[in-house]
C-alpha positions in Angstrom: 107.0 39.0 119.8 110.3 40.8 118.4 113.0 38.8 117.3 115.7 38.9 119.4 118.8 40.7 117.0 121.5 40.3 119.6 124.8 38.7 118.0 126.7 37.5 120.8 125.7 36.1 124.2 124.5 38.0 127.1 125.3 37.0 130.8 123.6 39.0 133.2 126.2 41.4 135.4 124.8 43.9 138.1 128.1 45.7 138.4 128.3 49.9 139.0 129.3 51.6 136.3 130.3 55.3 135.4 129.9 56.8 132.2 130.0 60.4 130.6 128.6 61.6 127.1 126.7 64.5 125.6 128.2 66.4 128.5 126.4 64.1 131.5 128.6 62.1 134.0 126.8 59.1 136.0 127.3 56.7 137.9 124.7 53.7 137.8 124.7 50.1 137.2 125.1 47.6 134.7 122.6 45.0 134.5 123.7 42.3 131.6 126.7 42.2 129.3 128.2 40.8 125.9 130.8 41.3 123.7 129.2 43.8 121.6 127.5 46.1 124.5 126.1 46.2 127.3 122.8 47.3 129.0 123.0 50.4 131.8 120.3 50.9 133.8 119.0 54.8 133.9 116.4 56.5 135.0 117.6 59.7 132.4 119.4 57.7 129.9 121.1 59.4 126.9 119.5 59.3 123.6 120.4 57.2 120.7 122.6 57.6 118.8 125.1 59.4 121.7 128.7 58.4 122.1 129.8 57.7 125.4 132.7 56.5 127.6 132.5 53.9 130.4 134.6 52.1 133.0 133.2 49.4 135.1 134.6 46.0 137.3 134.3 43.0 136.1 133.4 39.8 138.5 137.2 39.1 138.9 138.4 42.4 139.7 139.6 43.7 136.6 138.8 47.0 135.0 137.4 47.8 132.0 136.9 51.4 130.4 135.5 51.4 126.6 133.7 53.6 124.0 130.2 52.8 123.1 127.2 54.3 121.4 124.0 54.5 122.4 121.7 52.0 120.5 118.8 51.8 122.2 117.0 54.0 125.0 114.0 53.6 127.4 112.8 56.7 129.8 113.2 54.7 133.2 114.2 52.0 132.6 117.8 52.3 130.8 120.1 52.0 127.0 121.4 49.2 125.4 124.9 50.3 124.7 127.7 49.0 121.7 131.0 49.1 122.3 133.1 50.6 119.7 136.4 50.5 120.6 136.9 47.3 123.0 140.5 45.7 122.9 141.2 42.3 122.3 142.4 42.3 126.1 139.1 43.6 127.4 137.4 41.4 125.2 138.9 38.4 126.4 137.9 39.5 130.3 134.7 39.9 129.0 134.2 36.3 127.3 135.8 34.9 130.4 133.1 37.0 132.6 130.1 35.8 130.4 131.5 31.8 130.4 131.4 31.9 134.3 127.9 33.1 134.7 126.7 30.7 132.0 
């Protein structure tokens, strides 16, 4: 079995999710989330290596809208995305979010 490379902890987070990049717009869901990325489920989902933009709604209500790039992709199934650009104040939601579903 693969090693698992994650960095950070994951919490798993089925929230919706819209995203655009490589000139596709979507709306789908999110399915588990840390502070480095997060995983969207796709059926079509971009290839790797593809920046994108996302906004999505965490547990508590707040919003959340942050670059990423496309790390990993899987024909039906979804991408593992990295955020690139996440403020410390999005970050902080984000810890918060993860802690409560631990």
């Amino acid at each position: 079995m693969e090693s698992d490379r994650r960095q950070s902890k994951r919490a798993a987070l089925l929230t919706e999710v819209q995203y655009e990049g490589a000139g596709i717009r979507a709306e789908t869901r999110l399915s588990d989330i840390s502070l480095s990325g997060v995983f969207i489920d796709a059926l079509s989902p971009l290839p790797e290596g593809v920046a994108l933009r996302m906004v999505f709604t965490l547990p508590g209500g707040q919003r959340v809208a942050a670059d990423g790039v496309v790390v990993h992709s899987q024909p039906r199934i979804g991408m593992g995305v990295r955020f690139t650009n996440l403020t410390q104040e999005d970050a902080k939601l984000i810890q918060e979010a993860i802690d409560a579903h631990q």
